[in-house]
DSSP file (Angstrom, degrees, kcal/mol; ACC not computed):
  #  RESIDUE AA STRUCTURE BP1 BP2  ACC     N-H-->O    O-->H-N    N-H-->O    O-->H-N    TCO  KAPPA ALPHA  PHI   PSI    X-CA   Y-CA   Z-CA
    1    1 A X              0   0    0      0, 0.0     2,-0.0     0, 0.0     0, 0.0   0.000 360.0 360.0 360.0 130.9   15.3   20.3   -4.7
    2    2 A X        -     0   0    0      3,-0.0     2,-0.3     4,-0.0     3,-0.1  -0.073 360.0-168.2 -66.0 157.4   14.3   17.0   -4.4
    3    3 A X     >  -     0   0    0      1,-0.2     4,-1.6    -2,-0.0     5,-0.1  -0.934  42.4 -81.5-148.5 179.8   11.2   15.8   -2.4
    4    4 A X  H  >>S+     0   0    0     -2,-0.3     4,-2.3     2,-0.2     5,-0.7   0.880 121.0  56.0 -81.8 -23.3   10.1   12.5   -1.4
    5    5 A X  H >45S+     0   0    0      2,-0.2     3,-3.4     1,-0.2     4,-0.5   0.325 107.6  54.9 -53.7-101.2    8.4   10.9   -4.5
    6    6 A X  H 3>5S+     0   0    0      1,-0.3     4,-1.3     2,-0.2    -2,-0.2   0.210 114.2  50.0 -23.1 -58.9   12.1   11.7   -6.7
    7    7 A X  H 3X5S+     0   0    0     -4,-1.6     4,-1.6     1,-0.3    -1,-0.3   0.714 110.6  44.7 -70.2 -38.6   13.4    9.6   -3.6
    8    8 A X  H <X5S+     0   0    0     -3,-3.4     4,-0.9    -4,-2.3    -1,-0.3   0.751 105.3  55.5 -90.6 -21.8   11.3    7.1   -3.8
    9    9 A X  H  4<S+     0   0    0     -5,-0.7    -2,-0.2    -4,-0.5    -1,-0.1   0.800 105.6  56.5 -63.4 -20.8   11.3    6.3   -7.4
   10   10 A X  H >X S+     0   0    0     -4,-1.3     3,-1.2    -5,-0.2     4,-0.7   0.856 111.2  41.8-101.8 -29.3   14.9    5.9   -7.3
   11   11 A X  H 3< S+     0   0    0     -4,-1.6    -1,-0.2     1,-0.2    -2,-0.2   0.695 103.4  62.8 -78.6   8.0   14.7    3.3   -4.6
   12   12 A X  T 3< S+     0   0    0     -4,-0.9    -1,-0.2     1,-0.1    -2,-0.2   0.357  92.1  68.3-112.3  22.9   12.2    1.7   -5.8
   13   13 A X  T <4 S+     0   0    0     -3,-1.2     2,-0.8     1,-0.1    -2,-0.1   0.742  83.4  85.9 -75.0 -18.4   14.6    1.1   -8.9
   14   14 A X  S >< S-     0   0    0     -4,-0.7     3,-3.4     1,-0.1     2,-2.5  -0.541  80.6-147.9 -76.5  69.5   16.3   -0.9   -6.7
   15   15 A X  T 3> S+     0   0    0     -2,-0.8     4,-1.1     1,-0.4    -1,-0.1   0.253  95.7  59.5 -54.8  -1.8   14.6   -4.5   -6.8
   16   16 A X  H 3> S+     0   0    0     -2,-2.5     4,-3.6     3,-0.1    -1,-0.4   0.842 110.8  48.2 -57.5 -55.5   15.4   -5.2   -3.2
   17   17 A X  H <> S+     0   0    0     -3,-3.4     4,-1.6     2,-0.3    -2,-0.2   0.669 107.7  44.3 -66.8 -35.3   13.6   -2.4   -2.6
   18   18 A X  H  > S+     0   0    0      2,-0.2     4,-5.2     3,-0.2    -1,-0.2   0.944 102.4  61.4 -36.6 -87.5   11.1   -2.7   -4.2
   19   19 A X  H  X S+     0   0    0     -4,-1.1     4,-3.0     2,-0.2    -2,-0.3   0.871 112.3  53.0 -29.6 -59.1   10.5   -6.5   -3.2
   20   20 A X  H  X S+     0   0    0     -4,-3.6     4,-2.7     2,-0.2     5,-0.2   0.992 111.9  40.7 -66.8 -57.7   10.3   -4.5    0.6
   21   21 A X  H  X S+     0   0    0     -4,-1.6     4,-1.1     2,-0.2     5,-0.3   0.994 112.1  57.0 -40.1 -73.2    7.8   -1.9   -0.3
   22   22 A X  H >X S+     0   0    0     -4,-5.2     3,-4.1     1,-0.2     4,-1.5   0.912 113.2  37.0  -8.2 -81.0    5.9   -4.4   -2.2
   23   23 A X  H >X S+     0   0    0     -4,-3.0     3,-1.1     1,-0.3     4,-0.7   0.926 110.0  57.6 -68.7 -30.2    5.4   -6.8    0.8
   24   24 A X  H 3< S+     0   0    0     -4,-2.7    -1,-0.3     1,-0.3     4,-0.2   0.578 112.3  52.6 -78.0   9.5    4.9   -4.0    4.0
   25   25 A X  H << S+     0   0    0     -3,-4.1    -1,-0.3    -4,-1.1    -2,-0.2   0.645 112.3  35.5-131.9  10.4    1.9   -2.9    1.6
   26   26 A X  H << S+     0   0    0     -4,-1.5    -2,-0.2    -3,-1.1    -3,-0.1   0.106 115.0  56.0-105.9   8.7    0.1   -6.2    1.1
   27   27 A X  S  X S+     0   0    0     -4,-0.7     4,-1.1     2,-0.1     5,-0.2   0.460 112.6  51.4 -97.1 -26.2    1.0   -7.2    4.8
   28   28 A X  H  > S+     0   0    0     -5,-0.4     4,-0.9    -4,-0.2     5,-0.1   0.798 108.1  46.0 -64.7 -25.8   -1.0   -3.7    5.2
   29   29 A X  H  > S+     0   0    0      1,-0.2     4,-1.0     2,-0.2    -1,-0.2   0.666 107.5  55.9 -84.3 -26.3   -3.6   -4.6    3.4
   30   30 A X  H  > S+     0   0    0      2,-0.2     4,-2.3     1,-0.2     5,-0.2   0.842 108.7  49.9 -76.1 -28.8   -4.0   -7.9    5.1
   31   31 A X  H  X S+     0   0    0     -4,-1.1     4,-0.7     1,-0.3    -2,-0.2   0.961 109.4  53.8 -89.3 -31.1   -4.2   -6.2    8.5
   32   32 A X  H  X S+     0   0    0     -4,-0.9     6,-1.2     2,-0.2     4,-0.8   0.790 108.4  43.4 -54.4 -49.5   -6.8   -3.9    7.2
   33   33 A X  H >< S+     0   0    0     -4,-1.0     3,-2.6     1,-0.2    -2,-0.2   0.975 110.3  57.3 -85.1 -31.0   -9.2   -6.2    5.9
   34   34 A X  H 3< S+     0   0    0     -4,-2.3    -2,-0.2     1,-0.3    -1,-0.2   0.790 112.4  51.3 -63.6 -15.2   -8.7   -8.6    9.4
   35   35 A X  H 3< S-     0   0    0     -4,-0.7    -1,-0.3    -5,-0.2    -2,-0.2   0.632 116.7-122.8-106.9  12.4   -9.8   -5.4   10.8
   36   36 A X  S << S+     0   0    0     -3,-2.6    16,-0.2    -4,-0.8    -3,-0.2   0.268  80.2 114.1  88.0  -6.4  -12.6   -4.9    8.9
   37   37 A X  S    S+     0   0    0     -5,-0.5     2,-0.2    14,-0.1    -4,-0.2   0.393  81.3  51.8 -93.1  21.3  -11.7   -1.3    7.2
   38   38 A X  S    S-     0   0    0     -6,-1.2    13,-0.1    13,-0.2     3,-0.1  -0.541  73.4-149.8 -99.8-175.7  -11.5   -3.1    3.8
   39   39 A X  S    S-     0   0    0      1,-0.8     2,-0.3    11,-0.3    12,-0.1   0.439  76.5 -22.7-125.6 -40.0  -14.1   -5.3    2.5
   40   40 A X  S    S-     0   0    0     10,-0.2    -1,-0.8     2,-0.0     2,-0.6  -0.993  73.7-101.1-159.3 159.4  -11.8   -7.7    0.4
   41   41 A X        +     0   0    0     -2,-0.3     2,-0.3    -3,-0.1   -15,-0.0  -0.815  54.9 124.6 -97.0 130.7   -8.2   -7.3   -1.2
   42   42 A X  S >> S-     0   0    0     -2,-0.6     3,-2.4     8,-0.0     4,-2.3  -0.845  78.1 -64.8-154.6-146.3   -7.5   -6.5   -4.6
   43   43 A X  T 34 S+     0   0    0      1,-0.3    -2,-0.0    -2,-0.3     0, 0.0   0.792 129.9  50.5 -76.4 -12.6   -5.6   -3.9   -6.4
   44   44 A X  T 34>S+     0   0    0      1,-0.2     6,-1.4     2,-0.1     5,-1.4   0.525 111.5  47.2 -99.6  -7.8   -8.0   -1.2   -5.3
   45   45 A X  T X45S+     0   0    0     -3,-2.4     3,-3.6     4,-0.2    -2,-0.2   0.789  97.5  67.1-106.5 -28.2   -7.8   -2.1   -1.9
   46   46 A X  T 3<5S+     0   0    0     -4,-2.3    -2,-0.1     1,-0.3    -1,-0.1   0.697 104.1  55.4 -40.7 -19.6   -3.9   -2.3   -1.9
   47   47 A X  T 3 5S-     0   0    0     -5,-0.2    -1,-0.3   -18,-0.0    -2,-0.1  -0.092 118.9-107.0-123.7  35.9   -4.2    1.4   -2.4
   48   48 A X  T < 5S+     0   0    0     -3,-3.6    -3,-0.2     1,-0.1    -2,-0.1   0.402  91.1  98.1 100.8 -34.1   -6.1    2.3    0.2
   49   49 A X      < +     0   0    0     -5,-1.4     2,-1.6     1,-0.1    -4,-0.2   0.688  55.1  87.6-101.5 -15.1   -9.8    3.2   -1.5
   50   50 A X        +     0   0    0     -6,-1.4     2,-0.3    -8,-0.1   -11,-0.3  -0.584  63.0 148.0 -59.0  78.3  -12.0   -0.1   -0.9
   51   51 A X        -     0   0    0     -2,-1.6     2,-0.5   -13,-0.1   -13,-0.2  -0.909  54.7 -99.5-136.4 147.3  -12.9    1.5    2.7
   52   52 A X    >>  -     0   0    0     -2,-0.3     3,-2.8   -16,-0.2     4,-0.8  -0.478  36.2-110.6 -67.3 112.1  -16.8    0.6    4.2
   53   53 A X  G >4 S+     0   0    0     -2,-0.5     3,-0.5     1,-0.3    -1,-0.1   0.555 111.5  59.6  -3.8 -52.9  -19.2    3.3    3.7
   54   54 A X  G 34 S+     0   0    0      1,-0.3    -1,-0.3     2,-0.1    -2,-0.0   0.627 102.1  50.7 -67.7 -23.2  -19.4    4.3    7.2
   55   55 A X  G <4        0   0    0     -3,-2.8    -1,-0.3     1,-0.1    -2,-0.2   0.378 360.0 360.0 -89.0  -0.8  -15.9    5.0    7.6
   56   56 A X    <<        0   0    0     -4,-0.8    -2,-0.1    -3,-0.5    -1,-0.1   0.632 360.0 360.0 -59.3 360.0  -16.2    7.4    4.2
């Protein structure tokens, strides 16, 4: 049975697809640091884990 990672590794073979994932998750990351629950972006905050102490 398939589950969703196997589903999303095969679209994100697709470089359209990709290209779309890509940007909704460094326009996510932008919205995150304008809202303050990031500190700054870079590759660690793109996934989520740069988050301000207080929110830990």
């Amino acid at each position: 049975m398939r589950n969703f990672d196997d589903d999303l590794v095969e679209e994100l073979k697709n470089p359209e697809s990709a290209a779309y994932f890509a940007n909704a998750q460094a326009e996510s990351a932008r919205e995150l640091l304008e809202c303050g629950v990031i500190t700054e972006l870079n590759e660690t905050s793109l996934n989520n884990k740069t988050v301000r102490s207080e929110l830990r």
